[in-house]
C-alpha positions in Angstrom: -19.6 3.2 15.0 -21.9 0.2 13.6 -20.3 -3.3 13.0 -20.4 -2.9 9.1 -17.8 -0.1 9.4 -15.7 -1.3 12.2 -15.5 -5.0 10.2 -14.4 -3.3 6.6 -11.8 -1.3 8.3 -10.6 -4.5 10.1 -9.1 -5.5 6.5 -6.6 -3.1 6.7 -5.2 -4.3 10.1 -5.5 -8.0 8.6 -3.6 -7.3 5.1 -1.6 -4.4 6.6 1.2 -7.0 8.5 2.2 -8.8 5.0 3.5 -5.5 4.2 5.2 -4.5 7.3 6.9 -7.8 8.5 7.4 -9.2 5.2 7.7 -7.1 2.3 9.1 -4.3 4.6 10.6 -6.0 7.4 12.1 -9.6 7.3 11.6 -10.6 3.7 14.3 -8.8 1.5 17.0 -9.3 3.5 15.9 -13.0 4.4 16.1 -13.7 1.1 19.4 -12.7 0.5 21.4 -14.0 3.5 19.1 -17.5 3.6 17.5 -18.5 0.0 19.8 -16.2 -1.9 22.8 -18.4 -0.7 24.7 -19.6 -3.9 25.2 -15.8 -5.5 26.3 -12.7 -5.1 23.8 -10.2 -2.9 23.3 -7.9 -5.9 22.2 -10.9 -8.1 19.7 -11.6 -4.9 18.3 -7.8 -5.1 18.5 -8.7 -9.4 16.3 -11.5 -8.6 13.9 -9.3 -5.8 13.3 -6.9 -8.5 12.3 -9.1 -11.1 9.7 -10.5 -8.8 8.2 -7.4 -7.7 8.5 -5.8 -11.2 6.6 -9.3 -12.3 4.0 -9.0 -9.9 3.4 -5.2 -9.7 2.7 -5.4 -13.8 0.9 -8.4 -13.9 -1.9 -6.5 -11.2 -1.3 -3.3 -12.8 -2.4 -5.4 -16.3 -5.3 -7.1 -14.7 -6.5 -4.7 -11.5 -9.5 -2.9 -14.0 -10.5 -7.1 -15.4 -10.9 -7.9 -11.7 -12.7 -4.6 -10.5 -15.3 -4.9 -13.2 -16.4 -8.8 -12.9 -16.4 -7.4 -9.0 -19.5 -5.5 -10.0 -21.0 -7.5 -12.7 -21.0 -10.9 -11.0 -21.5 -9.3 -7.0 -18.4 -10.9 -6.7 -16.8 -8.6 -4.4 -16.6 -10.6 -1.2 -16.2 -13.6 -2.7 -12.9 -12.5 -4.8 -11.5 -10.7 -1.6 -11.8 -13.9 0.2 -9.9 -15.9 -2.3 -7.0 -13.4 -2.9 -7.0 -13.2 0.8 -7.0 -16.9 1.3 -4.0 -17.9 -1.3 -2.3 -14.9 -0.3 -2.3 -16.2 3.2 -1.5 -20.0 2.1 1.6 -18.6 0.2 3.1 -16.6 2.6 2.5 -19.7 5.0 4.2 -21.5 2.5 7.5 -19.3 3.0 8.2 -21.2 6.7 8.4 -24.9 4.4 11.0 -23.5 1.9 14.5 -24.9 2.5 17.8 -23.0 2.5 18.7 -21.9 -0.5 16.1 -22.3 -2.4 15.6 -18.8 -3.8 13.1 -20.3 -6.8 10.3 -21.4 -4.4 10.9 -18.1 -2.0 10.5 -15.7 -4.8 7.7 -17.6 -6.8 5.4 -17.7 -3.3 6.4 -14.3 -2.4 5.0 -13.0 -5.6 2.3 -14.8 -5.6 1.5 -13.7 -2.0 2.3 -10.4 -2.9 0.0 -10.5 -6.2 -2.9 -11.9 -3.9 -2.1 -8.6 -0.8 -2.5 -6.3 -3.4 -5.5 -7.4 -5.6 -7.4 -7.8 -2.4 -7.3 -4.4 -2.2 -8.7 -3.6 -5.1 -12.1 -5.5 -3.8 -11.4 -4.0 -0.4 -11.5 -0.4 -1.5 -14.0 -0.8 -3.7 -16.5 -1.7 -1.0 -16.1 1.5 0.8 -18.4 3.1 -1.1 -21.3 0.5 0.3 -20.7 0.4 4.1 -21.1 4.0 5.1 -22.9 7.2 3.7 -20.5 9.4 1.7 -20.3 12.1 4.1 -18.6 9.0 6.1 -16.1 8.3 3.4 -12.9 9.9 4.5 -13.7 9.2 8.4 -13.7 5.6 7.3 -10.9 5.4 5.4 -9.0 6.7 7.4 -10.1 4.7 10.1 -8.9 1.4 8.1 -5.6 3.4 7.5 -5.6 3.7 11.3 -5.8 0.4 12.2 -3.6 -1.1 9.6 -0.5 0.8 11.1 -1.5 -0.1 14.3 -2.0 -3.8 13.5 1.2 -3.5 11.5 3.3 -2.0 14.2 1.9 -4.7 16.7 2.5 -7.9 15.2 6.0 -6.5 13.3 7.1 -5.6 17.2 6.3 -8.8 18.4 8.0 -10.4 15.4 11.2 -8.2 15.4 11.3 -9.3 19.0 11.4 -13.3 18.0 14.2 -12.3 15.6 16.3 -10.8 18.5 15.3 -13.0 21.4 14.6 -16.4 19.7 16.1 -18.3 22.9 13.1 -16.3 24.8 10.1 -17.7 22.9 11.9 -20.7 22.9 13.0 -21.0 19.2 15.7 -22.7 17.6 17.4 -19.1 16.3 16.8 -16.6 14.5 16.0 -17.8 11.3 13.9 -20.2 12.5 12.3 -16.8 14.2 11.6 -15.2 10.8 10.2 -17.8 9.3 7.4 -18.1 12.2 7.1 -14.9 11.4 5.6 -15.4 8.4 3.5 -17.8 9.9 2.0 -15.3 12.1 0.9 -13.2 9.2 -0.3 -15.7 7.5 -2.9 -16.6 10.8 -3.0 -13.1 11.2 -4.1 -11.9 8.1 -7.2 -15.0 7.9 -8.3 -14.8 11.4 -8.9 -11.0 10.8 -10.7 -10.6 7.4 -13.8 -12.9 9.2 -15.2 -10.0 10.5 -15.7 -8.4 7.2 -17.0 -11.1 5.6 -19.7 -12.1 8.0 -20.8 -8.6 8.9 -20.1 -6.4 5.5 -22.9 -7.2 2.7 -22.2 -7.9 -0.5 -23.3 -4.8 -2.7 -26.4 -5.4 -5.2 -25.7 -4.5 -8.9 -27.2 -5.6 -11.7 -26.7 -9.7 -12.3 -24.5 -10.4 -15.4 -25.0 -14.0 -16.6 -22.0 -14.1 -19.1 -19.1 -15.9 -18.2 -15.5 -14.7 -17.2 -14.0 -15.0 -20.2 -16.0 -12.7 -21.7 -16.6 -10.2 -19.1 -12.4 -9.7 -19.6 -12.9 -9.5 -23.0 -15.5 -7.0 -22.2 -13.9 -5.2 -19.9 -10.9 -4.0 -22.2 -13.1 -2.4 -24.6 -15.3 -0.8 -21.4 -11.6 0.3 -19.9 -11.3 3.1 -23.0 -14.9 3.8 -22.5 -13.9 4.6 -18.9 -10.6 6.0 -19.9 -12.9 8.5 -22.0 -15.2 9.2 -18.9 -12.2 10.3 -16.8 -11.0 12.4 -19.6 -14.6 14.1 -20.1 -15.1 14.8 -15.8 -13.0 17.4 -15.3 -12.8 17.1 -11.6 -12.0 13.0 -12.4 -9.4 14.4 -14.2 -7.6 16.6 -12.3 -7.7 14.4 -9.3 -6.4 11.2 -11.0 -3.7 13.0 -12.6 -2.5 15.0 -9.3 -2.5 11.8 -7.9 -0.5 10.0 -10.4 2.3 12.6 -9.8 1.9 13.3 -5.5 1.5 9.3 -5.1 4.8 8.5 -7.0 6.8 11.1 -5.2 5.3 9.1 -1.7 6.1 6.1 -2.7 9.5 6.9 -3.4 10.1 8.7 -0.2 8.9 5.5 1.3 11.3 3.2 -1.1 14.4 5.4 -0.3 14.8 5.3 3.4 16.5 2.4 3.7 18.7 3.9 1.0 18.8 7.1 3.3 19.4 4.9 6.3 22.5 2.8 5.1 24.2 6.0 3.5 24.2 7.5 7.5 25.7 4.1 8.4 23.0 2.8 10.0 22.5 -0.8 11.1 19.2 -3.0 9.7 18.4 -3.0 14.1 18.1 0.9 13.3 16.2 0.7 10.3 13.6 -1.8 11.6 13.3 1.0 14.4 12.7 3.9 12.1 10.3 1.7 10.7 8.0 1.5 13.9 8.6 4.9 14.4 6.4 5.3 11.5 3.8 2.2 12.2 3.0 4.2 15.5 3.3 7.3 14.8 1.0 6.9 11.6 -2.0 4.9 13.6 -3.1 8.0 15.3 -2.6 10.9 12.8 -4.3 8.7 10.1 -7.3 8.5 12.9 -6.5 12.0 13.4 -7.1 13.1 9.5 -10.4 11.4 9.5 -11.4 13.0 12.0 -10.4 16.7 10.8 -12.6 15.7 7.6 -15.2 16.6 9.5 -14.9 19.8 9.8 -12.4 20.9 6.8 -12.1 19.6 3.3 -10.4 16.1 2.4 -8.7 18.2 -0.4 -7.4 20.8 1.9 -6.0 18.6 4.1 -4.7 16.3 1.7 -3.0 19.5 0.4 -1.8 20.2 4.1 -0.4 17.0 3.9 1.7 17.2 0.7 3.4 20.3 1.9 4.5 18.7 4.6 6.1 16.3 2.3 7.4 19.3 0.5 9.2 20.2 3.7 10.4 17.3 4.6 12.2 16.2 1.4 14.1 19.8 1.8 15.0 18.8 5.4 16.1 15.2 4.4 18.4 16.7 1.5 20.4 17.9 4.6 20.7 14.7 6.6 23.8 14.6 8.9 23.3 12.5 11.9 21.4 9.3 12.4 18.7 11.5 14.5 17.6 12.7 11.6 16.7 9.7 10.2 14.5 9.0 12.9 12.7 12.3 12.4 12.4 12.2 9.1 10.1 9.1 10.2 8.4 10.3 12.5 6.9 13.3 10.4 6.5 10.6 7.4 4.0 8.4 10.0 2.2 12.2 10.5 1.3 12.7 6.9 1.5 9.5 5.2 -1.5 7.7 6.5 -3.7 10.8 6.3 -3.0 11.5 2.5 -3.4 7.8 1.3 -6.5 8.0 3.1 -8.5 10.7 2.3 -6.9 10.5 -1.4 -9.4 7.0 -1.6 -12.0 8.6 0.2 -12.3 11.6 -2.1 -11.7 8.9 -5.3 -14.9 8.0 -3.7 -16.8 11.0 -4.1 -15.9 11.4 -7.6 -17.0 8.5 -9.5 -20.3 7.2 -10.5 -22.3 5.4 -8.0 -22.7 1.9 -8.9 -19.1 1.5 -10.6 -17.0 0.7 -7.7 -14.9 -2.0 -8.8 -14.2 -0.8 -11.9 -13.3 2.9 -11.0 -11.0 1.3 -8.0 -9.7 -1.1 -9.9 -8.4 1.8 -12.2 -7.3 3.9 -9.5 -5.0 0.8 -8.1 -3.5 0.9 -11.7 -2.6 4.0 -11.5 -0.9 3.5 -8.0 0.9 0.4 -9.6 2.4 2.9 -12.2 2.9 5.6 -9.9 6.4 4.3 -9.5 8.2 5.5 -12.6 8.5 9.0 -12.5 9.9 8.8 -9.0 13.1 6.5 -9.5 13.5 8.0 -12.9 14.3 11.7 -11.6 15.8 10.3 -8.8 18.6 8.8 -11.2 19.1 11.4 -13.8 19.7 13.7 -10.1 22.2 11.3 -9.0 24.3 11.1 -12.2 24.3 15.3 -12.2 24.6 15.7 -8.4 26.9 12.6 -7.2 25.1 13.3 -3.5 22.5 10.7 -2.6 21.1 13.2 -0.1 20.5 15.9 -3.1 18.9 13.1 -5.7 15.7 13.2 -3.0 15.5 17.1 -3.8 13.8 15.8 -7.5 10.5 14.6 -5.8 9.7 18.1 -5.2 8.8 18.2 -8.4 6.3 15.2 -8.1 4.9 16.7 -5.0 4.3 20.0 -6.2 3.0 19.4 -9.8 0.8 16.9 -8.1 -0.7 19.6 -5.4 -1.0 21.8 -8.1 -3.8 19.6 -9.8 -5.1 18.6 -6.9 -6.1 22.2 -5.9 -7.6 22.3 -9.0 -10.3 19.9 -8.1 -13.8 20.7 -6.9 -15.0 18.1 -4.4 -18.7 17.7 -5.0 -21.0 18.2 -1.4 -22.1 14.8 0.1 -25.9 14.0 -0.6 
């Protein structure tokens, strides 16, 4: 493995600890029981939701804007840097907010937030320029490897700060959480360095207008694009199987803790069920990649989704808290292999030399893969009046979305 893969894949176990300690882990329910202080805790989750609707649609708005001036002004590195950088400087910004002061806690954590998920866009997008494309799904799944692993090691050294403050010789445990966020912070700088000293910066053809008008011009290239997709039927297919499989992942993901407290399970136990599936998806992730060398990324991507398939029917019949800790442990087996080879056969598919612009699509249609998901879930829950049956509704995600994905012809690396 040369340097320029190993320091692109290092992103993802830079940005991967601001989602696992602090969107995932301490955040939501630190800013209830500390900043959230003067209302009521479902005003606080009001307030949460507002934020992350906020910032989801404002990247979801701007994600194609930012992938195309990516390209057109070989801006790729320098726009991950910056993202990186105030997304860093926010979440720093988290340990200097005061007690109550939900305002400043929710404006930095959207912000940080914004900045996690737009470098992403720039991240993925570079994929396609540090390896050959018989490489592609080795290396993605090799950055999906190490971001659970960097996840699960800095969130277990965090979680135990929280619980043993005295230990590490801090104040308590608030005081504990809010290092936390500290440590991501360092974490997350210290670690994209690699990638930009040793990953080039991909040549394109210059563009000397300014940004302004690249946005301008981007709009009217998005339904030029948006026509592209519709016109490539494998494009197609693909992005539209994805739409529907992605959604029903994500909401898996955004129901456990849902699953969790309906078994009576304690936050101690959910932060564990959580690591279960930090550690459990660094190796099969590694483990995917490496199968794409011998079998199809679509196959196994397919492989994957049915064992979604079986494990929403097993989680519909949730009794004992044991279960909850399986059903996160074959999560961690599947989840990091599909996410990954999903981007590494995006990267197959689209034209060579429109990276930025083609990823910064496909991250708009992640951020918008979250509506069909929540939406079945409730019109389940009103007919069923069984939390454990609403999940049975994402089988219809899952499926539609493997149907369209078997549909796809994966072109033959060159």
């Amino acid at each position: 493995m040369n340097k320029k893969i190993f320091s692109w894949a290092l992103y993802d176990w830079a940005n991967s600890v601001f989602y696992t300690t602090v969107m995932a882990g301490f955040f939501p329910i630190f800013f209830k029981q500390y900043w959230n202080t003067e209302s009521s805790a479902a005003t606080g989750t009001e307030r949460l939701g507002w934020v992350l609707a906020f910032s989801g649609f404002l990247l979801a708005i701007l994600s194609p804007t930012l992938g195309v001036i990516s390209d057109k002004k070989q801006m790729k590195k320098k726009l991950l840097f910056s993202t990186m950088l105030l997304g860093a400087l926010c979440t720093l910004g988290l340990y200097l907010v005061p007690q109550g002061d939900w305002i400043s806690a929710a404006l930095l954590y959207g912000m940080a937030l914004f900045m996690a998920s737009a470098s992403g866009v720039f991240y993925d997008s570079l994929l396609t320029s540090v390896c050959r494309e018989d490489q592609y799904e080795f290396v993605s799944s090799l950055g999906y490897s190490l971001g659970y692993l960097g996840g699960g090691i800095l969130f277990t050294l965090n979680v135990a700060m929280t619980l043993n403050p005295e230990f590490f010789h801090i104040v308590d445990k608030a005081e504990a959480v809010k290092i936390s966020f500290i440590s991501v912070a360092l974490w997350w700088f210290v670690f994209t360095l690699p990638l930009l000293k040793n990953v080039p910066e991909p040549i394109s053809i210059a563009n000397n207008k300014g940004i302004l008008a690249l946005t301008i011009e981007t709009w009217n290239e998005l339904k030029i694009l948006i026509q592209e997709v519709f016109s490539n039927k494998n494009l197609f297919y693909f992005l539209l199987g994805y739409w529907f499989y992605i959604d029903g992942i994500y909401t898996v993901m955004s129901m456990a803790v849902d699953f969790g407290l309906s078994l009576g399970l304690e936050s101690s136990d959910l932060i564990k069920a959580l690591l279960i599936t930090q550690f459990v998806g660094f190796p099969s992730a590694y483990f995917f990649g490496s199968l794409s060398k011998r079998f199809s990324s679509k196959n196994l991507v397919l492989i994957g989704l049915f064992i979604y398939f079986i494990t929403i029917l097993g989680a519909s019949r949730i009794s004992e808290p044991w279960h909850f800790y399986a059903l996160a442990f074959i999560i961690g087996l599947c989840q990091g292999g599909v996410q990954a080879l999903s981007r590494a056969l995006f990267a197959h598919l689209i034209p060579s030399g429109k990276s930025g612009e083609y990823f910064g699509f496909y991250n708009l249609l992640g951020k918008f893969a979250s509506v069909l998901g929540p939406l079945l879930v409730a019109l389940f829950a009103r007919y069923t009046q069984d939390s454990r049956q609403t999940i049975l509704s994402l089988l219809i995600l899952i499926s539609v979305g493997a149907y369209f994905l078997y549909k796809v012809t994966v072109p033959k690396p060159v």
